[in-house]
C-alpha positions as CSV (number, residue, x, y, z in Angstrom):
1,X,-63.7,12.2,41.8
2,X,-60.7,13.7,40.4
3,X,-57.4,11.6,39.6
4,X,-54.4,11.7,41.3
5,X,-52.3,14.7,41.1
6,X,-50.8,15.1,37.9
7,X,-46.8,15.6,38.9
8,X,-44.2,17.3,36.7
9,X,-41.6,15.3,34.9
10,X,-39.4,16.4,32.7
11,X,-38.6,13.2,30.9
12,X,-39.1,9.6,31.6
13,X,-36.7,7.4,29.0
14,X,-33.9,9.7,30.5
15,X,-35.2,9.8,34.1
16,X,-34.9,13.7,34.5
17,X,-35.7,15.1,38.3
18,X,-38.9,16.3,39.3
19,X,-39.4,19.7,38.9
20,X,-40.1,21.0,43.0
21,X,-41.9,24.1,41.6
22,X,-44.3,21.7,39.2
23,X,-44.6,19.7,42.6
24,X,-45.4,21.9,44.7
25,X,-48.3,23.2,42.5
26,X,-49.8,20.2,41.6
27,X,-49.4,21.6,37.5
28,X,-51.0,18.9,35.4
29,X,-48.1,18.6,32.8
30,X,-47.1,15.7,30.9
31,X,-44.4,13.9,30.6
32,X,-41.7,13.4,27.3
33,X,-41.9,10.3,25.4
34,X,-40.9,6.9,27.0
35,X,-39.1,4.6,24.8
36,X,-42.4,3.3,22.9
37,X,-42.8,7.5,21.3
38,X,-45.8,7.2,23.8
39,X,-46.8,11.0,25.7
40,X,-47.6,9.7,29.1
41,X,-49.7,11.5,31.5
42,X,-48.7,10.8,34.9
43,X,-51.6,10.7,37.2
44,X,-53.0,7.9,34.6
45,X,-49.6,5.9,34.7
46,X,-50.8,3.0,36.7
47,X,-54.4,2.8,35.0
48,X,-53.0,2.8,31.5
49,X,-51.8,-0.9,32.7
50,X,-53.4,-3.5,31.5
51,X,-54.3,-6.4,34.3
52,X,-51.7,-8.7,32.7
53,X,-49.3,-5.8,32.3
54,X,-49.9,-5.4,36.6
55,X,-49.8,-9.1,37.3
56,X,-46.0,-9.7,35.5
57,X,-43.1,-8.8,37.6
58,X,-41.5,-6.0,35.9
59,X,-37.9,-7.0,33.9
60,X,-36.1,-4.7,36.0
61,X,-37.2,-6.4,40.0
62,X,-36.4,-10.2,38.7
63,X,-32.9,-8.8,38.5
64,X,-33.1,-7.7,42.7
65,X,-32.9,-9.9,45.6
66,X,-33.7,-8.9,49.3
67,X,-32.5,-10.5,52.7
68,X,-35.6,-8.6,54.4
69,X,-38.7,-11.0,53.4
70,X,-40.7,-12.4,55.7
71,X,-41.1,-16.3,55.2
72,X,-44.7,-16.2,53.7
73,X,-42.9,-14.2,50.9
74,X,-40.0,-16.1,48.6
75,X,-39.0,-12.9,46.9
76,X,-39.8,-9.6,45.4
77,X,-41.5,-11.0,42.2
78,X,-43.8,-13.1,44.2
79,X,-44.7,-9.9,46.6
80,X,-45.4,-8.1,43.3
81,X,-47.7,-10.5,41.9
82,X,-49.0,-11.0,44.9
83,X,-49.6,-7.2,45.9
84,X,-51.3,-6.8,42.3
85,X,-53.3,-9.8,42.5
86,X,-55.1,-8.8,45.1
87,X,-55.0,-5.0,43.7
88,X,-57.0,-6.4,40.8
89,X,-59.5,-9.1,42.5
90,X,-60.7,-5.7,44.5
91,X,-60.9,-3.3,41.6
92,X,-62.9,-6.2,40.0
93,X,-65.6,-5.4,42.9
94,X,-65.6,-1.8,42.3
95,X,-63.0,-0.9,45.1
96,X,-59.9,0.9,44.7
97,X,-57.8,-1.4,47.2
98,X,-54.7,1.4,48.0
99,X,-57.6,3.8,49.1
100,X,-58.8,1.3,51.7
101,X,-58.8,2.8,55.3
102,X,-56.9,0.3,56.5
103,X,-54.0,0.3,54.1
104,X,-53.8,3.9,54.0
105,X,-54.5,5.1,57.3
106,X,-51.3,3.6,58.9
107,X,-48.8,5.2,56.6
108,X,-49.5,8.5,58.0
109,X,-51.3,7.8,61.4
110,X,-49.6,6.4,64.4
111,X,-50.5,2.7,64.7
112,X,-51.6,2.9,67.8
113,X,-53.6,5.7,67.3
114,X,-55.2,4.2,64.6
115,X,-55.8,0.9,66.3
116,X,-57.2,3.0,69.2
117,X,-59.7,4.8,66.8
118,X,-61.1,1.3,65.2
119,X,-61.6,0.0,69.0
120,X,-64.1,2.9,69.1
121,X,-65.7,1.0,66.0
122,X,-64.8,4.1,64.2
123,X,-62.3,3.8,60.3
124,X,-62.6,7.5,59.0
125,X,-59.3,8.3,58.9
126,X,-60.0,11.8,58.0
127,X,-61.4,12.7,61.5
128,X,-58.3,11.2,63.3
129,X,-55.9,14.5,63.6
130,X,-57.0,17.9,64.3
131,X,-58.1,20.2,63.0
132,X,-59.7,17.7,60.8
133,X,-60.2,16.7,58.2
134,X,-57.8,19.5,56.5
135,X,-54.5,17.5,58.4
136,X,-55.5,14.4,56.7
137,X,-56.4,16.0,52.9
138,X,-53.0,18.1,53.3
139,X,-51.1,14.6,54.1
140,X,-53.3,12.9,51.6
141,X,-52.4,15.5,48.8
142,X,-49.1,14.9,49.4
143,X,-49.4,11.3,49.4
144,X,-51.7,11.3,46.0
145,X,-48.2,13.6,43.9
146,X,-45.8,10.9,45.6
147,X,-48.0,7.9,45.0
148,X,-48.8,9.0,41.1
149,X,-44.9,9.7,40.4
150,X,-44.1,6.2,41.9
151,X,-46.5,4.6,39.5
152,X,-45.2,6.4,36.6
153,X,-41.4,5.0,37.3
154,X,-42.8,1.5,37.7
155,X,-44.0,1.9,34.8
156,X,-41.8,3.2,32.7
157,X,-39.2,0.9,34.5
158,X,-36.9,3.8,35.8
159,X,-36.6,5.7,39.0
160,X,-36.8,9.0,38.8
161,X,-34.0,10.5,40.5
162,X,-35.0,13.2,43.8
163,X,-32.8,15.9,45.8
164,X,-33.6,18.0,48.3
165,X,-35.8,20.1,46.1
166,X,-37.8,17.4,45.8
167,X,-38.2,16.6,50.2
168,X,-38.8,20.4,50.3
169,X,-41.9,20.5,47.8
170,X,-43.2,17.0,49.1
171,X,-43.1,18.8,52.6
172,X,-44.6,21.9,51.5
173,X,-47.4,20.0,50.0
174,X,-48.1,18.0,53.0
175,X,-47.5,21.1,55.4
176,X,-50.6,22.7,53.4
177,X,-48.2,25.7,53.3
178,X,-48.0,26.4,56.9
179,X,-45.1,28.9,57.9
180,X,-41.6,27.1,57.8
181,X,-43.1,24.7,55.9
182,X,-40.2,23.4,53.4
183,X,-37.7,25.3,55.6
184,X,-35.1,23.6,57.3
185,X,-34.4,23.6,60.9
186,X,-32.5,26.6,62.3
187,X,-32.3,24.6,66.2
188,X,-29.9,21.9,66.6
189,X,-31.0,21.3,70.7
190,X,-35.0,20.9,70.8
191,X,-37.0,24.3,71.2
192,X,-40.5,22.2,70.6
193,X,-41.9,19.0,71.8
194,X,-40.6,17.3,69.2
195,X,-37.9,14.8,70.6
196,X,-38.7,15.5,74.0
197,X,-39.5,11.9,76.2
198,X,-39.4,13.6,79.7
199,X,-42.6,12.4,81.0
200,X,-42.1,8.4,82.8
201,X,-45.3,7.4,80.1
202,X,-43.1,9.3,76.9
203,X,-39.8,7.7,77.9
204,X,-37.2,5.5,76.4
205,X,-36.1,2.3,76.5
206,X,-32.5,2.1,77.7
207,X,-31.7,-0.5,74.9
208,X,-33.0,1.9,72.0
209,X,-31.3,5.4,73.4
210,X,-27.8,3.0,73.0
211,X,-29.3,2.6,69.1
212,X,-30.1,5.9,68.8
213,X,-26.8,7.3,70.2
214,X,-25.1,4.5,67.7
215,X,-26.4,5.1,64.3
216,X,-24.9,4.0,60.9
217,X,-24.9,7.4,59.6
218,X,-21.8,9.2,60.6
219,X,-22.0,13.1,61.1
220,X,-20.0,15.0,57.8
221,X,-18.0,17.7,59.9
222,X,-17.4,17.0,63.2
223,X,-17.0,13.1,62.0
224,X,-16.7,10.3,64.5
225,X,-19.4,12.5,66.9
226,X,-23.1,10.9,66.8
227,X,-25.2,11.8,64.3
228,X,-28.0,12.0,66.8
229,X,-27.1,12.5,71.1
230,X,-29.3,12.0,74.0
231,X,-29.5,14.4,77.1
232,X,-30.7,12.0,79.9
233,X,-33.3,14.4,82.5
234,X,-35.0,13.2,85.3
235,X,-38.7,12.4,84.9
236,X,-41.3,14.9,85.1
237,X,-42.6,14.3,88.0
238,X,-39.5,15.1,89.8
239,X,-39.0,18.4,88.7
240,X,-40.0,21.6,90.8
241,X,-42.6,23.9,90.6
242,X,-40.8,26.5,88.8
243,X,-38.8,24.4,87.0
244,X,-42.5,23.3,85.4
245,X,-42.8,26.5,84.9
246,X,-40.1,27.6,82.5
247,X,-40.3,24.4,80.5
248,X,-43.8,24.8,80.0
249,X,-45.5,26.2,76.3
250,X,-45.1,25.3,72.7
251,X,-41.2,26.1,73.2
252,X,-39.4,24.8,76.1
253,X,-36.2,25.9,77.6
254,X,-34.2,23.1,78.0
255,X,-31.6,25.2,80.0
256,X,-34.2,24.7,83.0
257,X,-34.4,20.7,82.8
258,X,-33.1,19.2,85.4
259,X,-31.0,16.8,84.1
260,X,-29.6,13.6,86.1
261,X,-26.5,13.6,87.8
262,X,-25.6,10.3,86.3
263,X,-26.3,9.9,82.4
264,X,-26.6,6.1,83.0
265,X,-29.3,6.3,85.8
266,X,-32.5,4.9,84.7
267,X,-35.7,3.4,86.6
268,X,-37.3,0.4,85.7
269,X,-41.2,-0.1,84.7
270,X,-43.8,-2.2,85.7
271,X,-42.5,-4.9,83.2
272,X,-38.8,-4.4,84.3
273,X,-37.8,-2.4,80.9
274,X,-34.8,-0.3,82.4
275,X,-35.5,3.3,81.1
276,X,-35.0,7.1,80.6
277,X,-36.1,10.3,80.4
278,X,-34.6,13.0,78.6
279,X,-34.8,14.5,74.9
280,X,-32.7,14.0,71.9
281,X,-30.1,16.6,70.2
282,X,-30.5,16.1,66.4
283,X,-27.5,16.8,64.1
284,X,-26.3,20.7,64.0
285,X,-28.2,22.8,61.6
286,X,-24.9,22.5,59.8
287,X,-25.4,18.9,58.5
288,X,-28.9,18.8,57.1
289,X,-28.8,19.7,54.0
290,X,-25.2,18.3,53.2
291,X,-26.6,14.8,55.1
292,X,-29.7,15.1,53.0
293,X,-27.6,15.2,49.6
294,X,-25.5,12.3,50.7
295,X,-28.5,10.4,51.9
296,X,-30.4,11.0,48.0
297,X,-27.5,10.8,46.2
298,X,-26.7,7.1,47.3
299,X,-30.4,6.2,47.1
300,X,-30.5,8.3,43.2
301,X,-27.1,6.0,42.6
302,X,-28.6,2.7,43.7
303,X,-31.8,3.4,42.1
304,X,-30.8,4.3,38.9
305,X,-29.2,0.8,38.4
306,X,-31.9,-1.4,39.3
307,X,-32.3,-0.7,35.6
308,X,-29.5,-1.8,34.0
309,X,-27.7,-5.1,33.5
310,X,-26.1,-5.2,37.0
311,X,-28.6,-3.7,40.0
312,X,-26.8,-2.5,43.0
313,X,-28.5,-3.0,46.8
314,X,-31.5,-4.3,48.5
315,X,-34.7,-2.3,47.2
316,X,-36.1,-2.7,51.2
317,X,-32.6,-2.0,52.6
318,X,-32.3,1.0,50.4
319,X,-36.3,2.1,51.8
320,X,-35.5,1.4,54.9
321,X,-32.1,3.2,55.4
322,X,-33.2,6.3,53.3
323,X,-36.3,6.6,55.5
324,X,-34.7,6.1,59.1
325,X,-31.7,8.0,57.6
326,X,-34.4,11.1,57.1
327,X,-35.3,10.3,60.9
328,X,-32.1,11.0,62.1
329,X,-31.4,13.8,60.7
330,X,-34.8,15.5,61.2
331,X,-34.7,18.7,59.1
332,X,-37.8,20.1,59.6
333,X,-39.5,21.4,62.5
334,X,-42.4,19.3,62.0
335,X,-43.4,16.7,59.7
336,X,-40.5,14.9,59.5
337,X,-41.9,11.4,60.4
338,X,-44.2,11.4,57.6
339,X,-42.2,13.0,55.3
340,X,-39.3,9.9,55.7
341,X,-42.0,7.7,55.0
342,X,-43.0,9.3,51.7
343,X,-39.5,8.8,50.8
344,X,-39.7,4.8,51.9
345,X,-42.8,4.3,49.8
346,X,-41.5,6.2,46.8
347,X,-38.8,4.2,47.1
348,X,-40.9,0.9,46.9
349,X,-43.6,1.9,45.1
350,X,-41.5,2.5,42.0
351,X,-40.9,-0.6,41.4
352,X,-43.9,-1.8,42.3
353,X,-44.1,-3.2,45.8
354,X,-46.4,-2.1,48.3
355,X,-45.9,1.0,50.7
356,X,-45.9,-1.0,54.0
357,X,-47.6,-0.7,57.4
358,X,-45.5,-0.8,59.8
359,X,-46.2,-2.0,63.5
360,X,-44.9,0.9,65.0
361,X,-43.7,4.0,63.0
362,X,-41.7,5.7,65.5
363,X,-39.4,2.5,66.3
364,X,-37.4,3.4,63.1
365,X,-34.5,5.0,64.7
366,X,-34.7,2.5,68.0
367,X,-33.6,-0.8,66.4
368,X,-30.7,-1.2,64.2
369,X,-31.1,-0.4,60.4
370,X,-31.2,-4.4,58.9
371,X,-33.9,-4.7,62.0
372,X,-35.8,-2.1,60.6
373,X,-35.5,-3.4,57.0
374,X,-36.9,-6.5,58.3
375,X,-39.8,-4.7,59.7
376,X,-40.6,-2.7,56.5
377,X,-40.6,-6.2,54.7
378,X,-42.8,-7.7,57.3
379,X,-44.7,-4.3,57.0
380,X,-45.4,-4.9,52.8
381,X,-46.9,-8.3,53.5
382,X,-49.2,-6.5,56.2
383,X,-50.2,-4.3,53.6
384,X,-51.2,-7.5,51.0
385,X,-52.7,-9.3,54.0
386,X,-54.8,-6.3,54.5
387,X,-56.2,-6.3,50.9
388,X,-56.8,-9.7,51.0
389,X,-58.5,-9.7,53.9
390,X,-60.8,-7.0,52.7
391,X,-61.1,-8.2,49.3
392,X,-63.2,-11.4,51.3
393,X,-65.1,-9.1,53.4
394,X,-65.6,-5.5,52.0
395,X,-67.9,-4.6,55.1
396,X,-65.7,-5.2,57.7
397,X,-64.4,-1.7,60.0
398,X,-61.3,-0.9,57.9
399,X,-62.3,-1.8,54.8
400,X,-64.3,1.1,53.5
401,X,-63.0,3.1,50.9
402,X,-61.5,6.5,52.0
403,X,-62.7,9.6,49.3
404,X,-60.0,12.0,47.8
405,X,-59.6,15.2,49.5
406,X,-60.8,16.4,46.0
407,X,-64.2,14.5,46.3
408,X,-67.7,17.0,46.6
């Protein structure tokens, strides 16, 4: 089995960006000394730790505090040790605990798809998305460059900074190079089933198409318009034959939508949630890649001072709000959920928390932002439950190791 992906970095003392072209290829380059004159190699970062070295929470995340802990948690440096406690009582069994199906599987595949697929008494998460297993090693590559670089700036006890170079590559990578993959968005209105919810089953809560309407994140030009709007339709099942018709295929005209005559009409379902169908306008093609600097710049800014003598901001807060942030702004075509989430668990992972797993991964933009930090924070003690669980039971369904993509 190889190692993870060995990820370009230019330096780590200094905390230079990662090269996109070195990411993108997977080049197995070193980095420049850290402070100790030491060459690192960055897809052996985290097992050049020592257990002890794992087990002590880092200088730089006793400085931080969060407001987004669940109560079984008393703060970060207790979810550190406690994450790499149980880390280490697994690895003393012979198992590699962040490659166990059940921790790994939800950060790229839907919840309740992957719930669905261990009700079958089936944990391969390789064989959940077609064509498979190539979606899952493309996602898992990815994951491996994203992973090994996070581990590198937890241990050198800097964040490496990231732009939109850096989302583009990560993309590309996960995208396994399909076409458009790293290019942005040239639609602002959906031409894809991507934002569509016109179907009764697919549709929205009334409560979370006010959210969505209502973000934080306020558009650059055009500012005091929503980042993100809502076209309210009627339901499926309403519409004509040939209005089936011309909305049908992998691109839909949404010119031949019937829409609702009043935007605030909605029906109620059998547990007497008022909702909506319809399909969401994401930000003009305009804003993505000036919303996408903004967005990395204030996580870069935040980031870089959790190492000095006075840390700005909430290391789930920041996760949280760069990821749902992403969301809204949805530059790709495709991809973008997972991509976000690469950005959250980069975020976290770099100073040594656990990537969470969330109860629902498509409720990011639905709630409002400190909501959804407090469901990322739930979401990291999931992920240490999870170990421990399997850490007392290694043959339980989940708990099975998942092989690299690299693996014979």
């Amino acid at each position: 089995m190889r190692t993870l992906n060995r990820i370009a970095i230019a330096c780590i003392s200094a905390c230079c960006a990662v090269p996109a072209a070195a990411y993108a290829q997977g080049e197995g380059l070193s980095c420049a000394p850290s402070d100790s004159g030491q060459v690192v190699n960055l897809g052996l970062a985290h097992d050049a730790m020592s257990a002890a070295d794992r087990l002590r929470c880092p200088q730089e995340l006793r400085k931080l505090k969060s407001d987004f802990l669940p109560a079984e948690l008393s703060g970060l440096c207790e979810t550190y040790t406690r994450y790499h406690a149980a880390l280490a009582a697994l690895q003393k069994k012979g198992i590699d605990g962040t490659r166990i199906a059940n921790v790994v599987a939800p950060r790229f595949v839907d919840t309740p798809d992957w719930q669905a697929y261990l009700n079958q008494g089936k944990s391969d998460p390789q064989q959940v998305y077609d064509p498979a297993p190539q979606t899952w090693n493309s996602w898992d590559s990815a994951r491996a460059g994203v992973d090994a670089q996070a581990a590198l700036n937890a241990k050198s006890g800097h964040v490496a900074p990231i732009d939109t170079d850096w989302i583009r590559a990560v993309h590309v990578k996960d995208m396994n190079n399909l076409p458009r993959a790293g290019d942005f968005r040239t639609w602002s209105s959906p031409l894809s089933m991507d934002g569509f919810a016109v179907t009764r089953a697919s549709s929205l809560p009334y409560s979370q198409i006010q959210q969505i309407t209502h973000m934080e994140y306020p558009r650059i030009f055009q500012y005091g318009q929503p980042l993100v709007s809502w076209v309210p339709t009627q339901c499926f099942d309403q519409w004509s034959a040939s209005e089936k018709r011309k909305a049908s295929g992998a691109r839909i005209d949404v010119a031949a939508i019937p829409r609702l005559a009043d935007p605030t009409q909605a029906f109620t379902d059998q547990n007497g949630v008022a909702r909506q169908c319809g399909y969401v306008v994401y930000p003009p093609t305009a804003e993505v890649s000036v919303q996408l600097q903004r967005n990395t710049e204030q996580l870069d800014q935040m980031t870089a001072s959790w190492s000095t003598d006075h840390p700005d901001g909430d290391p789930i807060l920041a996760a949280a709000r760069a990821q749902r942030w992403f969301v809204a702004v949805h530059p790709f075509e495709k991809g973008n959920g997972r991509t976000s989430r690469f950005l959250m668990d980069y975020t976290l992972e770099s100073v040594g928390l656990p990537a969470p797993i969330l109860a629902e991964q498509n409720d990011d933009v639905g709630v409002p932002e400190k909501a959804w930090a407090k469901e990322v924070g739930q979401g990291m003690l999931r992920t240490i439950q999870t170990l421990e669980a399997c850490e007392k039971n290694p043959a339980a369904l989940g708990c099975q190791v998942v092989p690299s993509p690299t693996s014979p």
